[in-house]
C-alpha positions as CSV (number, residue, x, y, z in Angstrom):
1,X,130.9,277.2,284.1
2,X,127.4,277.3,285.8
3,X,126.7,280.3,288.1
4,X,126.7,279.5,291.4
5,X,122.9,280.1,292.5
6,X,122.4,282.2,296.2
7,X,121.5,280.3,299.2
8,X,118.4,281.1,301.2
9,X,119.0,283.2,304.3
10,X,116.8,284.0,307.2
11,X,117.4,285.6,310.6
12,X,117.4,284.8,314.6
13,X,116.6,288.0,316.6
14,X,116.8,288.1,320.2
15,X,115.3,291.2,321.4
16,X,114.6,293.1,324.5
17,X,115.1,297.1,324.6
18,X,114.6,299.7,322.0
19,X,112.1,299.3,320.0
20,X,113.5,301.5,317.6
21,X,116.3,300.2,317.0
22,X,115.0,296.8,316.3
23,X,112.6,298.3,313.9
24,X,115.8,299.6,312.1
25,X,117.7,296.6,312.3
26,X,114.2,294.3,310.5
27,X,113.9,296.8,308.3
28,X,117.8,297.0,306.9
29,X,117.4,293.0,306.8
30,X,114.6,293.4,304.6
31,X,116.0,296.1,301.9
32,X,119.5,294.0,302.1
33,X,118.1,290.6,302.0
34,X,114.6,291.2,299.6
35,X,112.4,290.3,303.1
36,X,113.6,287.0,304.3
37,X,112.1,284.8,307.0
38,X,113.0,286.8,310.3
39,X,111.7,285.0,313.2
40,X,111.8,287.5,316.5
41,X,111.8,286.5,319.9
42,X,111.1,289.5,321.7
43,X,111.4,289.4,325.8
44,X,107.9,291.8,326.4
45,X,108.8,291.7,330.0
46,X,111.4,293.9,329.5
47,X,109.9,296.4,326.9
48,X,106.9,296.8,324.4
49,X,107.4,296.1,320.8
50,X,104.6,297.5,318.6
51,X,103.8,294.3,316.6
52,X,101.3,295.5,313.9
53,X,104.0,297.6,312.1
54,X,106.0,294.3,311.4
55,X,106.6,293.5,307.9
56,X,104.8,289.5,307.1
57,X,107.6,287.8,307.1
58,X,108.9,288.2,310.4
59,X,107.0,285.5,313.1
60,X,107.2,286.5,316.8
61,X,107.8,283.3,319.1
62,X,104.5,283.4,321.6
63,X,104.2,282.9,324.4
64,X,107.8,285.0,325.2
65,X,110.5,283.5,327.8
66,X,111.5,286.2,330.2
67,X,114.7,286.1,329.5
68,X,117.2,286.8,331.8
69,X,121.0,287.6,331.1
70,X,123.8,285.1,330.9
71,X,120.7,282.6,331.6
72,X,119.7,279.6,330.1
73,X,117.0,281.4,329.2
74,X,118.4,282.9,326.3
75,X,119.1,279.0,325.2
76,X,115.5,278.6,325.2
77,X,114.5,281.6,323.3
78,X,116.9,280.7,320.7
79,X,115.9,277.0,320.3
80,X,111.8,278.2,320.4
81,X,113.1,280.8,317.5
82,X,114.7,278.0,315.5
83,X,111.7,275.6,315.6
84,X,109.8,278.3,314.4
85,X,112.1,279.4,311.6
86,X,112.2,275.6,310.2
87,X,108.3,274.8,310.7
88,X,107.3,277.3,308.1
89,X,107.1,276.2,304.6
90,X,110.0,277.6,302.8
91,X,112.8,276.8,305.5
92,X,116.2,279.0,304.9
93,X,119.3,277.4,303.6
94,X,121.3,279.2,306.1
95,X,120.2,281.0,309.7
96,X,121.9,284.0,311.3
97,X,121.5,284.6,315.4
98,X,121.3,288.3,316.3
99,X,120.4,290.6,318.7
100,X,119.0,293.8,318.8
101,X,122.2,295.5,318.7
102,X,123.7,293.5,315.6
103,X,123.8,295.5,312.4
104,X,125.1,294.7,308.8
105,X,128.5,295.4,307.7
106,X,129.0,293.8,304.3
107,X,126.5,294.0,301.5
108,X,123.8,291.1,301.0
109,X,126.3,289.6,297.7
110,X,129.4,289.5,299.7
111,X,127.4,287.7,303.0
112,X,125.5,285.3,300.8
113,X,128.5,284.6,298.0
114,X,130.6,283.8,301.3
115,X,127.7,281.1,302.3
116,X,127.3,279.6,298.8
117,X,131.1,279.0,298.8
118,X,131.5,277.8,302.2
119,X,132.6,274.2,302.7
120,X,131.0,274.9,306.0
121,X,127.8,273.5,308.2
122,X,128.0,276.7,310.7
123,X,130.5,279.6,311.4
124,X,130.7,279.4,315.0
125,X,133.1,280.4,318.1
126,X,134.3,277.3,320.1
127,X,137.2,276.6,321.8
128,X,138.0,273.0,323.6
129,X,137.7,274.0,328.0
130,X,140.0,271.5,329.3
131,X,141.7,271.6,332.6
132,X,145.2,271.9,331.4
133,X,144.1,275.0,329.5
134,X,142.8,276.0,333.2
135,X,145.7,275.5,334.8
136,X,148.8,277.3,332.6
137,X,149.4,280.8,332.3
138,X,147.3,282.7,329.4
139,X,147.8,286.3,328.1
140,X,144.9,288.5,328.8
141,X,142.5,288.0,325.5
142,X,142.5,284.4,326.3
143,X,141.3,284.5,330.3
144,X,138.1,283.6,329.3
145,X,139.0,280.0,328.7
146,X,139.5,280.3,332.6
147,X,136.4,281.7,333.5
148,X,134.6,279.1,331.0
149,X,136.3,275.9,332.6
150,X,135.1,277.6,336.4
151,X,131.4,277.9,334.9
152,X,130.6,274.7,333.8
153,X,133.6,272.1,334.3
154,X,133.8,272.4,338.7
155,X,131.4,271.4,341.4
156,X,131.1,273.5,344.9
157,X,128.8,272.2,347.7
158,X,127.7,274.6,350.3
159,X,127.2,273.7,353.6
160,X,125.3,275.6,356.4
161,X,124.7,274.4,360.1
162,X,123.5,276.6,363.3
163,X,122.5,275.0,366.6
164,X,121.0,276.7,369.3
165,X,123.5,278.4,371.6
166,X,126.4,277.3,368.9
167,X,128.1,279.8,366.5
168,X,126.9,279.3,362.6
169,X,128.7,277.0,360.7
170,X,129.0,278.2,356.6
171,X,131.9,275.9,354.6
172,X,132.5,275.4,351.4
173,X,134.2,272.5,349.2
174,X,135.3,273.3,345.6
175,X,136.0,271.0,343.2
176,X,138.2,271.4,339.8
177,X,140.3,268.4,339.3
178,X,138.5,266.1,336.9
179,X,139.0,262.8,338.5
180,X,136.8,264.7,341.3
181,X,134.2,266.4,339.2
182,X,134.0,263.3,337.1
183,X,130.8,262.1,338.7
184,X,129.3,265.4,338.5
185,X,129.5,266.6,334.9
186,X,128.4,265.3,332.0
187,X,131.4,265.7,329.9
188,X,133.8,262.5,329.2
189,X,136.7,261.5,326.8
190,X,133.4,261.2,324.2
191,X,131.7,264.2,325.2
192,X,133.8,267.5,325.5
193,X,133.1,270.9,327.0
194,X,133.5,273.7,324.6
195,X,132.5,278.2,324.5
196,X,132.6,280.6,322.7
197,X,130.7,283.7,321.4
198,X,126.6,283.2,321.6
199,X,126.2,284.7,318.1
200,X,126.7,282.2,315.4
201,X,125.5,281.5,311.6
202,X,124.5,278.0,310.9
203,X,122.9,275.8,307.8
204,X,119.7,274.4,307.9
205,X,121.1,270.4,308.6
206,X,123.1,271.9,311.6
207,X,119.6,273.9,312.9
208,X,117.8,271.0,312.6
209,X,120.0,268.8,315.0
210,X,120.6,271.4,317.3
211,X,116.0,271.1,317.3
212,X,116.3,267.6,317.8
213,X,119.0,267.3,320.3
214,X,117.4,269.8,322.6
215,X,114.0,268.2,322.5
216,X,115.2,264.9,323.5
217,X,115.9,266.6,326.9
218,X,119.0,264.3,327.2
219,X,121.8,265.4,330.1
220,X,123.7,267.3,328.6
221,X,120.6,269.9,328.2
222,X,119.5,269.3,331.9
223,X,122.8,269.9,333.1
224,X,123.5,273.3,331.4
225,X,119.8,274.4,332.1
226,X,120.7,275.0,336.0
227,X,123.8,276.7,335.4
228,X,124.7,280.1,334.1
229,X,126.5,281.2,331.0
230,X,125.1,278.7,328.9
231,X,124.4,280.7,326.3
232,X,128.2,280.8,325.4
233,X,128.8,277.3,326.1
234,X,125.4,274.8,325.0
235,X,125.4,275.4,321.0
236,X,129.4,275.1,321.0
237,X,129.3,271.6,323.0
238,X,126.5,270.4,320.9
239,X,127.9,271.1,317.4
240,X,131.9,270.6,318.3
241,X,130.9,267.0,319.7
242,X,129.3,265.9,316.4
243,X,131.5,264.8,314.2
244,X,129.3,264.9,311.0
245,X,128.7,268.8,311.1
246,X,131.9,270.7,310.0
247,X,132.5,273.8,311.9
248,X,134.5,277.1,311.0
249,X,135.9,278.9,314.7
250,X,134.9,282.1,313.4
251,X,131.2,283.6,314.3
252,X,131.9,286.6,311.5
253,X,131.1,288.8,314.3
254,X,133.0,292.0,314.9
255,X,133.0,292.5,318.6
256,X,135.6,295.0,320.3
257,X,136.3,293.6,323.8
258,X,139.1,295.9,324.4
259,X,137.1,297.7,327.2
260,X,137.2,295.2,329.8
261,X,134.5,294.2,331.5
262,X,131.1,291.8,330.7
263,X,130.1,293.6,327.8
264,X,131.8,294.5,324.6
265,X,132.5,298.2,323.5
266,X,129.8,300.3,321.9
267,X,131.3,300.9,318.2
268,X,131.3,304.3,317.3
269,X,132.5,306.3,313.8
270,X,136.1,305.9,315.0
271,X,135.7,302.1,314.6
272,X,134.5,302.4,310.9
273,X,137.7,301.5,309.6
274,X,138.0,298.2,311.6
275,X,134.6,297.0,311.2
276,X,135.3,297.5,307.1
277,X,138.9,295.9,307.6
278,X,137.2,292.5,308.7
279,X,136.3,289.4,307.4
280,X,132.9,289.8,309.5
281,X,129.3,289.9,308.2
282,X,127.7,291.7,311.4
283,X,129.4,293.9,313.9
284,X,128.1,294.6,317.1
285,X,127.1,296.4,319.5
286,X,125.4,299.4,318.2
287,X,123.5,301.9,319.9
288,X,121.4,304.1,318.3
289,X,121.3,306.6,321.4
290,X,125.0,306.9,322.1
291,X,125.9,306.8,317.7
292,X,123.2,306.7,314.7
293,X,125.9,307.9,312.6
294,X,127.8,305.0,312.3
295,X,124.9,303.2,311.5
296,X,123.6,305.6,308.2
297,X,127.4,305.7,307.2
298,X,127.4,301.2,307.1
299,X,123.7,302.2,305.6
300,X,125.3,303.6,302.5
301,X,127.9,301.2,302.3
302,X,126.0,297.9,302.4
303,X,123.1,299.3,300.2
């Protein structure tokens, strides 16, 4: 029986606040992984990052995108990132997208044995936002489907009128049904909306057609690039709707959303024993200000 040989790995990193943490996270993926190609895209708008203590392998995408959150922004960052990653010479079998706050939770054999195995093209979130979902009753964890079809499957038109010595006119028209948004969106019986998570792990032939859909600047892309959210929603549409890339609806993320809210919880030490318990490669988020300790403690247990 031949050995199965490891598959390259390198890493996305969007990145906007402490520095230190960063520094932290590059430098773990460096020990874990033996210094693999980390491309950075750093939003210097919203912090410095001292760039000459960077190990060589990581590349910086220049100029930066301010970035803004939930924009589409974010989108461009991560596609600039990508080109990067598979320009240089020795492009990486496999790609991870991570922020700042993303940290190991498995060692470097279980995350790569998992990727040599895998049957897979990318491990992604992505669920189908049709307007029968949008219209039953869902249990709580599953709302978002709602939100999702809201953000990027309806059509509102604002209308304003004043006239002198008249009283201001402001109306509204929203539009869900798809036989009235139909004209509006992009998405057809051949071209479905899908969202999920913004983090995702992906192959190299999956990377490169997300690089060369994007660049041909088709509708699809012009249509999420004026709305918001898209982050959760443009990767998932793009690789669902290809039927030659084969997708597992898993990001290997652990992210606690039990707090409610835009943003997921802050894991602590008390969430040691889930974050072990999962199937996940990354958890997130961590912050090094609120809980270091939970970071040494995965330290010693990845090494």
């Amino acid at each position: 029986m031949h050995e199965r040989t490891s598959p390259s790995i390198g890493f996305i990193l969007l990145t906007h606040t402490k520095p230190l943490q960063i520094y932290r996270l590059i430098n773990k993926l460096n020990t874990m992984f033996n210094y693999p190609v980390i491309v950075c895209h750093h939003d210097f708008s919203k912090c410095d990052l001292s760039v000459d203590t960077l190990s060589k392998n990581v590349l910086l995408v220049r100029p930066h995108i301010q970035t803004e959150w939930a924009g589409f922004t974010l989108v461009e960052a991560t596609v600039q990132a990508l080109r990067l990653m598979y320009e240089v010479s020795d492009t990486p079998d496999w790609f991870v997208l991570l922020s700042g706050a993303d940290y190991p939770i498995k060692t470097a054999r279980h995350i790569l044995d998992d990727l040599a195995s895998s049957p897979y093209d990318a491990y992604i979130e992505y669920e189908q936002i049709t307007y029968e979902t949008y219209k039953r009753d869902l249990i709580p964890n599953m709302l978002w489907l709602k939100n999702s079809y809201q953000r990027y499957c309806t059509k509102t038109f604002y209308f304003h009128y004043s006239k002198k010595y008249f009283a201001q006119l402001n109306m509204e028209i929203h539009l869900e049904h798809p036989l009235l948004t139909k004209a509006f969106l992009p998405f057809s019986k051949k071209l479905a909306c899908f969202s999920g998570s913004q983090w995702f792990c992906a192959n190299r032939k999956a990377a490169k057609y997300i690089i060369d859909f994007h660049e041909q600047r088709n509708v699809l892309t012009l249509y999420y690039s004026k709305l918001k959210y898209t982050d959760e929603a443009y990767f998932q549409t793009i690789l669902a709707n290809t039927p030659h890339l084969r997708l597992k609806n898993d990001c290997r993320r652990y992210i606690d959303w039990s707090t409610g809210g835009p943003h997921p919880k802050i894991l602590l030490m008390e969430d040691l024993p889930n974050l072990l318990a999962s199937s996940a490669h990354f958890g997130r988020k961590f912050d090094i200000d609120i809980d270091n300790n939970i970071l040494d403690e995965l330290d010693k247990i990845t090494s």
